[in-house]
PQR file with spaces between the fields and no chain letter, atoms N, CA, C, O and H, PARSE charges and radii, in Angstrom:
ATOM       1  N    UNK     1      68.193    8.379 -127.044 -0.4000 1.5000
ATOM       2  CA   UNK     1      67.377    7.219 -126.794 -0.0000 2.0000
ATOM       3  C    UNK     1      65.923    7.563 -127.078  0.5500 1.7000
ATOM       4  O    UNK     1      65.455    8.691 -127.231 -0.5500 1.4000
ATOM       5  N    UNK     2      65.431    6.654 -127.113 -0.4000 1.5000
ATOM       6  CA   UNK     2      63.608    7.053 -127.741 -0.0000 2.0000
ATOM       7  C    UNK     2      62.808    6.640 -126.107  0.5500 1.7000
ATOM       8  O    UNK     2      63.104    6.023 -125.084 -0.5500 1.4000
ATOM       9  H    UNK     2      65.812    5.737 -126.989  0.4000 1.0000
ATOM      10  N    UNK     3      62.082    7.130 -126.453 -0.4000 1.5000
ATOM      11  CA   UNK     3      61.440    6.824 -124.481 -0.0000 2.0000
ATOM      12  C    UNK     3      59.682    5.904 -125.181  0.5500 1.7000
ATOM      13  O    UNK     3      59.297    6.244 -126.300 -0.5500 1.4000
ATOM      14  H    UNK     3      61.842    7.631 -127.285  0.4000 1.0000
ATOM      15  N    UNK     4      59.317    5.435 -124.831 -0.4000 1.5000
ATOM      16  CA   UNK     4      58.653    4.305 -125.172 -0.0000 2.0000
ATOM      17  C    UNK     4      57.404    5.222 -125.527  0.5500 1.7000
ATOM      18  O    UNK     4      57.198    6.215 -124.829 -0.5500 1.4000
ATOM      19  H    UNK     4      59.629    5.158 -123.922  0.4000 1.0000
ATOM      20  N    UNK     5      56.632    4.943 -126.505 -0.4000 1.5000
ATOM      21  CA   UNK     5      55.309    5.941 -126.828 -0.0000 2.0000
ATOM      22  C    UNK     5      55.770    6.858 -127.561  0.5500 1.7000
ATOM      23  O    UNK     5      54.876    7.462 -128.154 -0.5500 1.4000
ATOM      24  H    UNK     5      56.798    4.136 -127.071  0.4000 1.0000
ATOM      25  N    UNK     6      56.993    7.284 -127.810 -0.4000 1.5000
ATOM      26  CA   UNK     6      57.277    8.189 -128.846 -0.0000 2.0000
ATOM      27  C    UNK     6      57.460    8.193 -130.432  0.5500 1.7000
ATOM      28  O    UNK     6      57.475    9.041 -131.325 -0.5500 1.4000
ATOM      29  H    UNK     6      57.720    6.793 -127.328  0.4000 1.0000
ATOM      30  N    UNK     7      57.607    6.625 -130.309 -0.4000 1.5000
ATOM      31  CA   UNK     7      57.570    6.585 -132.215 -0.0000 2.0000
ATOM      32  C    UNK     7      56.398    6.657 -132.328  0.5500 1.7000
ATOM      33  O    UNK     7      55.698    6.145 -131.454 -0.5500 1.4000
ATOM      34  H    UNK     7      57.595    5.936 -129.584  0.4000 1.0000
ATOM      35  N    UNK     8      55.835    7.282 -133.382 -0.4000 1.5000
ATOM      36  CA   UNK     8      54.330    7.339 -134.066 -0.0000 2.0000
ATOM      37  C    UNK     8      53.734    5.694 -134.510  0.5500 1.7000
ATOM      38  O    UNK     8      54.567    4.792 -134.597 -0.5500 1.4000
ATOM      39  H    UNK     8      56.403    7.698 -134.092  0.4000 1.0000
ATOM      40  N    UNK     9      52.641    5.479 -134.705 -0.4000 1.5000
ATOM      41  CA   UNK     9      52.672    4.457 -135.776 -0.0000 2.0000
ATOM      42  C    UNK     9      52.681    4.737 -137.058  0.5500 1.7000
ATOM      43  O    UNK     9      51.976    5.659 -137.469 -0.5500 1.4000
ATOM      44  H    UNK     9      51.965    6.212 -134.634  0.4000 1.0000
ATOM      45  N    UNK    10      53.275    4.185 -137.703 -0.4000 1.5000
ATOM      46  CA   UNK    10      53.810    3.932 -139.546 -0.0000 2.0000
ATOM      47  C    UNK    10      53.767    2.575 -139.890  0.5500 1.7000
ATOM      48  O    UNK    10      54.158    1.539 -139.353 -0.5500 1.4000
ATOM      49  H    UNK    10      53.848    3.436 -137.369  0.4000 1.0000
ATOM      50  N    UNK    11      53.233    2.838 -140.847 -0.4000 1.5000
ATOM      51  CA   UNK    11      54.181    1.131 -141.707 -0.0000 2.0000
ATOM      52  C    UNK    11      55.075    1.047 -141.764  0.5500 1.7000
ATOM      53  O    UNK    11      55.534   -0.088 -141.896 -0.5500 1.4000
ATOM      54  H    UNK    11      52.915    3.680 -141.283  0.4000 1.0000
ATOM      55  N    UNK    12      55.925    2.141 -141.709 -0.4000 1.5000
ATOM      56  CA   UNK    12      57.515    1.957 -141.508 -0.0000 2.0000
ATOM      57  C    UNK    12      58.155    1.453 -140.718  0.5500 1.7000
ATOM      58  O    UNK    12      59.128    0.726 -140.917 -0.5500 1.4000
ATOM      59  H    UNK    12      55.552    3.063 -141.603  0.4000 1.0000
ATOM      60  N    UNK    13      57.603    1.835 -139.518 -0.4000 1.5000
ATOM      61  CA   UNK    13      57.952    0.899 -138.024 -0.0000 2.0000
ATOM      62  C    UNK    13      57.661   -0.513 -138.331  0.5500 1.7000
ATOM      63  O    UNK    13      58.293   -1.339 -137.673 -0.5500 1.4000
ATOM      64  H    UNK    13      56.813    2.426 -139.357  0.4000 1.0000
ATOM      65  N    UNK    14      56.804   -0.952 -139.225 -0.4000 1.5000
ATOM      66  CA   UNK    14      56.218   -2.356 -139.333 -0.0000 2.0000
ATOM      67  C    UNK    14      57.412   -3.139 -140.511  0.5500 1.7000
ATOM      68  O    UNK    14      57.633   -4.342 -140.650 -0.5500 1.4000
ATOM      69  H    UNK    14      56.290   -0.281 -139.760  0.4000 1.0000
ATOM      70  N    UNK    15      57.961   -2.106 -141.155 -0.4000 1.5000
ATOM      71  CA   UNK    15      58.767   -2.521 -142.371 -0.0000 2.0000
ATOM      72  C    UNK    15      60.287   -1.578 -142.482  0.5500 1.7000
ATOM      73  O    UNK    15      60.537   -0.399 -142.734 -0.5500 1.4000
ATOM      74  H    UNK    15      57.782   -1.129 -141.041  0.4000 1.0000
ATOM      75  N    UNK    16      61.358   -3.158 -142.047 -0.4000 1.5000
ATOM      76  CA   UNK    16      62.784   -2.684 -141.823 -0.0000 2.0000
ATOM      77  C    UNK    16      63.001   -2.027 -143.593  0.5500 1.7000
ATOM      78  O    UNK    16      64.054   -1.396 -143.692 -0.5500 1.4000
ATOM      79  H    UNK    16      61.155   -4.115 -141.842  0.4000 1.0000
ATOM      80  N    UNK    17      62.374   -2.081 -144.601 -0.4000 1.5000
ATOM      81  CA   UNK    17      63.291   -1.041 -145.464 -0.0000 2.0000
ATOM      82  C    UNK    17      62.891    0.271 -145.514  0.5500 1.7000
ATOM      83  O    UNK    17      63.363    1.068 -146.325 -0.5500 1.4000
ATOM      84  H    UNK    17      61.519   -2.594 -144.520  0.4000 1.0000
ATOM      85  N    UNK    18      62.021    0.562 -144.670 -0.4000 1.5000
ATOM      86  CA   UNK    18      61.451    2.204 -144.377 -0.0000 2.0000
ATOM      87  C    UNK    18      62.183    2.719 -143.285  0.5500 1.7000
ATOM      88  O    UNK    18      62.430    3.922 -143.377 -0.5500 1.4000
ATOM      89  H    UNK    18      61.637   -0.085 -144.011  0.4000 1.0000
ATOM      90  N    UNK    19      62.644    2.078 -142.167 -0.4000 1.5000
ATOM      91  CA   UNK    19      63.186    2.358 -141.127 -0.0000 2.0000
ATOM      92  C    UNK    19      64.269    3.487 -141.013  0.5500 1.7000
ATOM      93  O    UNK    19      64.183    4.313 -140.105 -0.5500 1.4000
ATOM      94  H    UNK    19      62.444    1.101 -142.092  0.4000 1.0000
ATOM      95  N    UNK    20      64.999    3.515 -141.669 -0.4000 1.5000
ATOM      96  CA   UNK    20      66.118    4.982 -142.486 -0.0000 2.0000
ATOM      97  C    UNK    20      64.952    6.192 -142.878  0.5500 1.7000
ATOM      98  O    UNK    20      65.514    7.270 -142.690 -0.5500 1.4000
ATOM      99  H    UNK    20      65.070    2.843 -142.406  0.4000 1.0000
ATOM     100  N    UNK    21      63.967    6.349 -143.208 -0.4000 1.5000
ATOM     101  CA   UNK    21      63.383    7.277 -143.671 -0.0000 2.0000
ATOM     102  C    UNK    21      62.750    7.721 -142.369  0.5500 1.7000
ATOM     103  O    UNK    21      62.912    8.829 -141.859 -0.5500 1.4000
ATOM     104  H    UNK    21      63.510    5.473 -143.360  0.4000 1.0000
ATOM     105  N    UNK    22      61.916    6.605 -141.827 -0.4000 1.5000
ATOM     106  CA   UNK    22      61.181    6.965 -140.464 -0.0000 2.0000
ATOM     107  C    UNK    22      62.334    7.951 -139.920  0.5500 1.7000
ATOM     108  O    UNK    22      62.390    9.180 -139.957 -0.5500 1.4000
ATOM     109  H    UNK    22      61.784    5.705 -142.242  0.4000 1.0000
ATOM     110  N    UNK    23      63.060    7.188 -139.503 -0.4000 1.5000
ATOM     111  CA   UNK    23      64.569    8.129 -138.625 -0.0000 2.0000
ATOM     112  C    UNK    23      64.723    9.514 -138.768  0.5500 1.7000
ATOM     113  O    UNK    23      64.649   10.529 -138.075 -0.5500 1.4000
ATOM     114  H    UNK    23      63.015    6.189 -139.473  0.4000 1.0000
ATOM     115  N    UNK    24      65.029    9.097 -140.224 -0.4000 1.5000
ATOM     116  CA   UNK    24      65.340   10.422 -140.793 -0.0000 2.0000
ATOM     117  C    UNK    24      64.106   11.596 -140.476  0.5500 1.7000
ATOM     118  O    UNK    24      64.460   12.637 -139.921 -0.5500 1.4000
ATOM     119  H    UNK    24      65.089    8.273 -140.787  0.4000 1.0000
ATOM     120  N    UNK    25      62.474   11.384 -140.884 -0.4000 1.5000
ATOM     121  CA   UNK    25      61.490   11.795 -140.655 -0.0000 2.0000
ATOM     122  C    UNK    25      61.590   12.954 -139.359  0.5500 1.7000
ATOM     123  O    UNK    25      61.439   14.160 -139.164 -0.5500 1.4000
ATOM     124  H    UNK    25      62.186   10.539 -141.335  0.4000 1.0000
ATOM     125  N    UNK    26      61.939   11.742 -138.661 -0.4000 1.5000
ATOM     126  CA   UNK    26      61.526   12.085 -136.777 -0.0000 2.0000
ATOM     127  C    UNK    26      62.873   12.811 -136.727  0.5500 1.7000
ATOM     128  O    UNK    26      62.645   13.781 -136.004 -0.5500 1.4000
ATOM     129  H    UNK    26      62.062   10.762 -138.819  0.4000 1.0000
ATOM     130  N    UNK    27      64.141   12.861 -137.106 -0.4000 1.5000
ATOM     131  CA   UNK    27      65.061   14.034 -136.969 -0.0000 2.0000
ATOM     132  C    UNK    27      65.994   13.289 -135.517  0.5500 1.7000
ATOM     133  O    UNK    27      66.454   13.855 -134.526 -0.5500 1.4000
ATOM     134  H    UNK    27      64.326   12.073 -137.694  0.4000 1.0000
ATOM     135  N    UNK    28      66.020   11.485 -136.003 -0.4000 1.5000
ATOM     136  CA   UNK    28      66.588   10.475 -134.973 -0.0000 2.0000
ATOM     137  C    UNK    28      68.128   10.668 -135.974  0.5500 1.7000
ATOM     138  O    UNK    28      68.990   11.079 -135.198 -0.5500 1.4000
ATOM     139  H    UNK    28      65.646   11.025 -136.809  0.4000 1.0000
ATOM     140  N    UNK    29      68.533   10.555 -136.960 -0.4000 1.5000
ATOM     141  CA   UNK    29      69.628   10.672 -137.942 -0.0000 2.0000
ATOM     142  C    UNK    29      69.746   12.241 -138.482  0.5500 1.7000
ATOM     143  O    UNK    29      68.945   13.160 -138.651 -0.5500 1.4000
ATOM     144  H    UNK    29      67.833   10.222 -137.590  0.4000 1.0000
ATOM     145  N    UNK    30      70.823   12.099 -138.616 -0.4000 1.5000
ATOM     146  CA   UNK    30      71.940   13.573 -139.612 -0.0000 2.0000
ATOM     147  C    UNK    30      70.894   13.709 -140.766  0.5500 1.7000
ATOM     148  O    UNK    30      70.865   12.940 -141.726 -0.5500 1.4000
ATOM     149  H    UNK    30      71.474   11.353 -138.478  0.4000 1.0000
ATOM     150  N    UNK    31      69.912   14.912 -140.558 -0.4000 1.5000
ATOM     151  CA   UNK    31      69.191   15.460 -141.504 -0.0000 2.0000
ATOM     152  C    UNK    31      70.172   15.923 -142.332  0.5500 1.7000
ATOM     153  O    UNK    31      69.954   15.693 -143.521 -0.5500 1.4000
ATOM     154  H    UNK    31      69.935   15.537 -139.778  0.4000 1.0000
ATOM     155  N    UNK    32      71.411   16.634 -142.022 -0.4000 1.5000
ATOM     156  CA   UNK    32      72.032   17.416 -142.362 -0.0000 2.0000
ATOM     157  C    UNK    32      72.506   17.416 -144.118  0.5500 1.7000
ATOM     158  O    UNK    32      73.015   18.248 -144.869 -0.5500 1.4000
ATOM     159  H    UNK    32      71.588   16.821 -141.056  0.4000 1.0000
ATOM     160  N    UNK    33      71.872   15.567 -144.297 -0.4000 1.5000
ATOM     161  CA   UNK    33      72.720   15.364 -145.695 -0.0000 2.0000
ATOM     162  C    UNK    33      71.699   14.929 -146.061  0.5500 1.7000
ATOM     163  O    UNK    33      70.791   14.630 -145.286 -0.5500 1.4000
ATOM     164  H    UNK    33      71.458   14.891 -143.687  0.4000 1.0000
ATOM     165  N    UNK    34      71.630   14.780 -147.576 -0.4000 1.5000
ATOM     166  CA   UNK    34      70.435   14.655 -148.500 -0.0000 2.0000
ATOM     167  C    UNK    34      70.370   12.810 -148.217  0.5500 1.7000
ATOM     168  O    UNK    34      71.450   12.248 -148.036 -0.5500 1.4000
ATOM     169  H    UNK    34      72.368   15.023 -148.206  0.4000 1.0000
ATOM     170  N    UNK    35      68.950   11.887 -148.195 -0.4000 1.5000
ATOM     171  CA   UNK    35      68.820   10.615 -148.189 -0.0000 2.0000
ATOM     172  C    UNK    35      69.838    9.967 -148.686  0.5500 1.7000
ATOM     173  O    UNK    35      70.486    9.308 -147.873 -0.5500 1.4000
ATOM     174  H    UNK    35      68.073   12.343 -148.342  0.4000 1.0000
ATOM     175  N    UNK    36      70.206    9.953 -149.879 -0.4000 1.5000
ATOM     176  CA   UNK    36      70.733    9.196 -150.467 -0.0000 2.0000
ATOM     177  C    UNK    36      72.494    9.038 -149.990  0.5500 1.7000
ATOM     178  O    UNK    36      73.172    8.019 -149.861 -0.5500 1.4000
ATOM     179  H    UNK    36      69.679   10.488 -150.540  0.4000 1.0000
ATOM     180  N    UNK    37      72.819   10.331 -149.829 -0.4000 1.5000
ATOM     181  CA   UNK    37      73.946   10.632 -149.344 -0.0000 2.0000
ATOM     182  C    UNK    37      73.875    9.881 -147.881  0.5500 1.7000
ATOM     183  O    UNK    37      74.884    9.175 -147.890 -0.5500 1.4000
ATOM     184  H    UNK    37      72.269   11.159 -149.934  0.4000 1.0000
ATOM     185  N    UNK    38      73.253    9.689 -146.727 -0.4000 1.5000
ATOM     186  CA   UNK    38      73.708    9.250 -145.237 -0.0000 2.0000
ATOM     187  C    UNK    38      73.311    7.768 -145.592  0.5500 1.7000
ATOM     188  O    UNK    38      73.817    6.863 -144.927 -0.5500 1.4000
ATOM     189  H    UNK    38      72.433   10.262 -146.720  0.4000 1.0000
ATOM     190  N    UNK    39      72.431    7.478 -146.605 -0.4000 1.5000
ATOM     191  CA   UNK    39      72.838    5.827 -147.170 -0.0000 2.0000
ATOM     192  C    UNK    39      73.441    5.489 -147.302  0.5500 1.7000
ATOM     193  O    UNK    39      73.572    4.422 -146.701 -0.5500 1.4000
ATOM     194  H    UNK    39      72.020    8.212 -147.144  0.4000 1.0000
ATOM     195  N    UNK    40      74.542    5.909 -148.201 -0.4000 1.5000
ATOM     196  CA   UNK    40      75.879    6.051 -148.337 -0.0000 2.0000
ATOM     197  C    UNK    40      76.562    5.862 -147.198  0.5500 1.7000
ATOM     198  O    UNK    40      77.117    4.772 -147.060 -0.5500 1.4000
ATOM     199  H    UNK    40      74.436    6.775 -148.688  0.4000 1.0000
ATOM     200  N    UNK    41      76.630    6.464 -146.565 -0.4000 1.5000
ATOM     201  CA   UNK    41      77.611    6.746 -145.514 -0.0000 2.0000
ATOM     202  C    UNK    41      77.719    5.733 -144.238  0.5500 1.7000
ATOM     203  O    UNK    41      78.648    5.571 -143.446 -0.5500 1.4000
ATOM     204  H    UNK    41      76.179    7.350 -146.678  0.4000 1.0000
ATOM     205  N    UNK    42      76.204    4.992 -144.335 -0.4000 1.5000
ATOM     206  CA   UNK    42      75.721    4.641 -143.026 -0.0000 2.0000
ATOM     207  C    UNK    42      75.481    3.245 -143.776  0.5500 1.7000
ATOM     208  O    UNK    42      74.440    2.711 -143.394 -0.5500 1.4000
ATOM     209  H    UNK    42      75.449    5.124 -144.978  0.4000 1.0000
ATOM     210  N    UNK    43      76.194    2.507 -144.762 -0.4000 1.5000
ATOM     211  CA   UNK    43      75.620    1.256 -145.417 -0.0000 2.0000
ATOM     212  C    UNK    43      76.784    0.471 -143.755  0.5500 1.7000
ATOM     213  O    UNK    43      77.610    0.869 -142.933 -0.5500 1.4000
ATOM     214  H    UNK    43      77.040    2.941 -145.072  0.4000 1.0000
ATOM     215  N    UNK    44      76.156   -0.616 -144.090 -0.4000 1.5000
ATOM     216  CA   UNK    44      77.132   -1.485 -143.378 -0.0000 2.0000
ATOM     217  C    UNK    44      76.995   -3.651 -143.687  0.5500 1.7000
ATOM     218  O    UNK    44      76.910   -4.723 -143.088 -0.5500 1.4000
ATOM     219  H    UNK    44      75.486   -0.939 -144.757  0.4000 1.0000
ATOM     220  N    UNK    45      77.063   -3.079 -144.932 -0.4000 1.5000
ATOM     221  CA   UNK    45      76.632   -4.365 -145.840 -0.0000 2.0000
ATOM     222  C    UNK    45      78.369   -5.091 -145.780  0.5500 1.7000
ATOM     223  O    UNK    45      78.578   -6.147 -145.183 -0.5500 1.4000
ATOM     224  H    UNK    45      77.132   -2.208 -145.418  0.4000 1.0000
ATOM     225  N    UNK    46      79.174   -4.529 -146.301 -0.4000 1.5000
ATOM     226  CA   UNK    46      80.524   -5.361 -145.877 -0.0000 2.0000
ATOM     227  C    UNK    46      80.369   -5.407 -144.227  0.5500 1.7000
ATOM     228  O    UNK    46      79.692   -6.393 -143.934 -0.5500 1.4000
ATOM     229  H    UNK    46      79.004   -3.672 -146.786  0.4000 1.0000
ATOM     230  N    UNK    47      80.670   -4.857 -143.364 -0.4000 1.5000
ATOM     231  CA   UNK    47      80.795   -5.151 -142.116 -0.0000 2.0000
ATOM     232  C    UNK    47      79.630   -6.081 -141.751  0.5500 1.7000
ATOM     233  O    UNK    47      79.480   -5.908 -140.542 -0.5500 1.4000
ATOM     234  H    UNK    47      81.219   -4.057 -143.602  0.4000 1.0000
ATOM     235  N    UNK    48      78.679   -7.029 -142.200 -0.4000 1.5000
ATOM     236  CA   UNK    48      77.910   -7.545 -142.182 -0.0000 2.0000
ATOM     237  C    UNK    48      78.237   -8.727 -142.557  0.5500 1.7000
ATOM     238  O    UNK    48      78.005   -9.764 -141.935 -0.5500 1.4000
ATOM     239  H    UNK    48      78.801   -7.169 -143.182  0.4000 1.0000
ATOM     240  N    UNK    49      78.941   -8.595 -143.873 -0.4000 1.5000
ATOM     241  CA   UNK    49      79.881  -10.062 -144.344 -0.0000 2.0000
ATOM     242  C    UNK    49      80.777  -10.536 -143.416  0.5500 1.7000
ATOM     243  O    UNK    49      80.790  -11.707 -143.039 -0.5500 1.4000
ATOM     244  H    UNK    49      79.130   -7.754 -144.378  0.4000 1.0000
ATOM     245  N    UNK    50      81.796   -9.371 -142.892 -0.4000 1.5000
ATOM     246  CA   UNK    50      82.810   -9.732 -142.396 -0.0000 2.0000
ATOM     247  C    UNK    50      82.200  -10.128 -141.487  0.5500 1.7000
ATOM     248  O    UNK    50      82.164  -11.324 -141.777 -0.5500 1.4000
ATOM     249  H    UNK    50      81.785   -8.419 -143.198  0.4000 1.0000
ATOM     250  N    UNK    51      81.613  -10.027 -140.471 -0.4000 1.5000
ATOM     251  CA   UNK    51      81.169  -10.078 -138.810 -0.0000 2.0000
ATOM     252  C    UNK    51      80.371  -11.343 -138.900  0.5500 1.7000
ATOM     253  O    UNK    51      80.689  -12.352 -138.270 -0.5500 1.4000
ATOM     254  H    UNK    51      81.641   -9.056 -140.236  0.4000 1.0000
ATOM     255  N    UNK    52      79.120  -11.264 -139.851 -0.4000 1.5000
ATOM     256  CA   UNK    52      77.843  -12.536 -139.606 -0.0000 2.0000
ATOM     257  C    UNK    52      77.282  -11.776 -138.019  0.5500 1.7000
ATOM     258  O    UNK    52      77.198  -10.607 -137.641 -0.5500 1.4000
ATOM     259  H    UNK    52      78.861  -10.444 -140.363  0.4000 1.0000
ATOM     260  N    UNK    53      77.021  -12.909 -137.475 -0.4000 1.5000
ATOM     261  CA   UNK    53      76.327  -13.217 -136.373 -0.0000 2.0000
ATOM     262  C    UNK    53      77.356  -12.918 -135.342  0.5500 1.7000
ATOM     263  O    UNK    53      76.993  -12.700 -134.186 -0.5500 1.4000
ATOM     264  H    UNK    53      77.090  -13.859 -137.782  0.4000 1.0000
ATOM     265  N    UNK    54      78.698  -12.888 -135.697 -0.4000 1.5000
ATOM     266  CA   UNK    54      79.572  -13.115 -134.222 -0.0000 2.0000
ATOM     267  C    UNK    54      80.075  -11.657 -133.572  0.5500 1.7000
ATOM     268  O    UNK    54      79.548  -10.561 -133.764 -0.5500 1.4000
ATOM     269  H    UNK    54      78.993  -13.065 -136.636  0.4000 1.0000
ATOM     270  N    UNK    55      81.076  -11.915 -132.868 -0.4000 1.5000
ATOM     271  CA   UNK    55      81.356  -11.131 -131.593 -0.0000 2.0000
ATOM     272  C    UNK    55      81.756   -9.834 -132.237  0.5500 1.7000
ATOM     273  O    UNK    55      82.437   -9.841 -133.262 -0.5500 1.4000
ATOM     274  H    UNK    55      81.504  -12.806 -132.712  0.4000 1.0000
ATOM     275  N    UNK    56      81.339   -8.676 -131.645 -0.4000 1.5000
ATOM     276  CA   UNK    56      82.389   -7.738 -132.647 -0.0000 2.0000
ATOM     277  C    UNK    56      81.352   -6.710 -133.482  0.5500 1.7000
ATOM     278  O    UNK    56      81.607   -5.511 -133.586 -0.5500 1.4000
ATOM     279  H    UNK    56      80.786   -8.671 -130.812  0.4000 1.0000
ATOM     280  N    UNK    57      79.908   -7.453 -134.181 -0.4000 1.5000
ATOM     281  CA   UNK    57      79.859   -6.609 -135.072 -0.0000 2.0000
ATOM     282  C    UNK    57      78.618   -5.066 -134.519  0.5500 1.7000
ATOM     283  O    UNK    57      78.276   -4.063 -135.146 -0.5500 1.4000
ATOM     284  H    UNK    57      79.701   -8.428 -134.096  0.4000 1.0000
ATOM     285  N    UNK    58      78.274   -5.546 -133.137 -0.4000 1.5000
ATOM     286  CA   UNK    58      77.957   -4.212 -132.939 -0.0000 2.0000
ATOM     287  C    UNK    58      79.407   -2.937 -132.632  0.5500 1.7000
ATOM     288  O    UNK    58      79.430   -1.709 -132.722 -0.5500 1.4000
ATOM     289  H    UNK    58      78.552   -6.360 -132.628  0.4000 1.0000
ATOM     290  N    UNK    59      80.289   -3.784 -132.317 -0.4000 1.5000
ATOM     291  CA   UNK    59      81.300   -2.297 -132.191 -0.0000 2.0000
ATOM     292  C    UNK    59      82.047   -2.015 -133.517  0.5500 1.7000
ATOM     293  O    UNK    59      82.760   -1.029 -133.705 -0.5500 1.4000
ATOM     294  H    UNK    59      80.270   -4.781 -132.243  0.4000 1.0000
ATOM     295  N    UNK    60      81.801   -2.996 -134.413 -0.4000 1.5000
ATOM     296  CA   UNK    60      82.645   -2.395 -135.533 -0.0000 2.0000
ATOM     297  C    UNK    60      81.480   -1.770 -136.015  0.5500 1.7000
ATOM     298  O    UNK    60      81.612   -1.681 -137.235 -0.5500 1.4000
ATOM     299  H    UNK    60      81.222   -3.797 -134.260  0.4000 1.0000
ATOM     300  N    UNK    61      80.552   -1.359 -135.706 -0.4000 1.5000
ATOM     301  CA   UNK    61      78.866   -0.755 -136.673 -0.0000 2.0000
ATOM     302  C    UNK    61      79.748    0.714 -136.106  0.5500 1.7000
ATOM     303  O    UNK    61      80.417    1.471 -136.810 -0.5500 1.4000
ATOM     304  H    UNK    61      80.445   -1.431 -134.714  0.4000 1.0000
ATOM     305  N    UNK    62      79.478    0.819 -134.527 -0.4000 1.5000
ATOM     306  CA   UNK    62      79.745    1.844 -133.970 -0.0000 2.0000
ATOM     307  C    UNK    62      81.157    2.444 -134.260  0.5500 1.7000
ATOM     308  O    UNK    62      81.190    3.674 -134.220 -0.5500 1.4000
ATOM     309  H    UNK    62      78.934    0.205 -133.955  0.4000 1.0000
ATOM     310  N    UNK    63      82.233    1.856 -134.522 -0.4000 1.5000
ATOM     311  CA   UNK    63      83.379    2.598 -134.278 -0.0000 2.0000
ATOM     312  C    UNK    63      83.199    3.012 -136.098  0.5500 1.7000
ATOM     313  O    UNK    63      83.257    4.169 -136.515 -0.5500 1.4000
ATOM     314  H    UNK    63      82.206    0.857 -134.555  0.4000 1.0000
ATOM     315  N    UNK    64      83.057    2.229 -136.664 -0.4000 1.5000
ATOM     316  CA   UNK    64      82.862    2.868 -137.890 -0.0000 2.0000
ATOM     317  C    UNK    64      82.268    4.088 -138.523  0.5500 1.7000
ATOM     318  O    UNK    64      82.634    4.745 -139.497 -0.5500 1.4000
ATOM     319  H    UNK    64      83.009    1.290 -136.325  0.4000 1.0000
ATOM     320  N    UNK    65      80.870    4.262 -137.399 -0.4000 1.5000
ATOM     321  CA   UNK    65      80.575    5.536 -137.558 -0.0000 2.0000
ATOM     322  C    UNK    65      80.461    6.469 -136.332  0.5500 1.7000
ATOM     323  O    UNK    65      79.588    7.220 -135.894 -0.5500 1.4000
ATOM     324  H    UNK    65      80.573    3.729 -136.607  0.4000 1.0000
ATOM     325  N    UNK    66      81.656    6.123 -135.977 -0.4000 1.5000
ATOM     326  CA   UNK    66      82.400    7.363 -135.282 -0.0000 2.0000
ATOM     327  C    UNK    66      81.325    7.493 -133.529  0.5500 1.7000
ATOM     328  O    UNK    66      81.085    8.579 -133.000 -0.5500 1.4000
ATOM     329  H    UNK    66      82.365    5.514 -136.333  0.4000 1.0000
ATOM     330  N    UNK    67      80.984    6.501 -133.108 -0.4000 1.5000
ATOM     331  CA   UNK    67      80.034    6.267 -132.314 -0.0000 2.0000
ATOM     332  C    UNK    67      80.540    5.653 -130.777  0.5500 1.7000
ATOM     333  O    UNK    67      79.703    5.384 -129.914 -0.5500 1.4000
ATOM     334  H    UNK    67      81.178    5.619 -133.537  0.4000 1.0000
């Protein structure tokens, strides 16, 4: 969990397509794999179709990645 005052300020914080990098930055996500690779891994653009707005799609985010 992040405890309030701990994200830095960035433009990234200000802008959701930086938000994966910030993460990554601060060592909040699996450094372990090169950017492009936990993009990969961590897309959730179909589960986004399937779900929309309704019930379900925070646990299919999570069970999907193993969470």
């Amino acid at each position: 969990k992040i405890a309030p005052g701990s994200m830095p300020f960035s433009l990234k914080t200000l802008l959701p397509a930086y938000a994966d990098d910030l993460a990554f930055d601060l060592g909040l996500i699996d450094t372990t794999l090169p950017r492009e690779q936990y993009r990969q891994a961590y897309r959730i653009d179909d589960l986004a179709v399937a779900h929309g707005d309704g019930e379900g799609f925070s646990a299919a985010i999570r069970a999907r990645n193993g969470k």
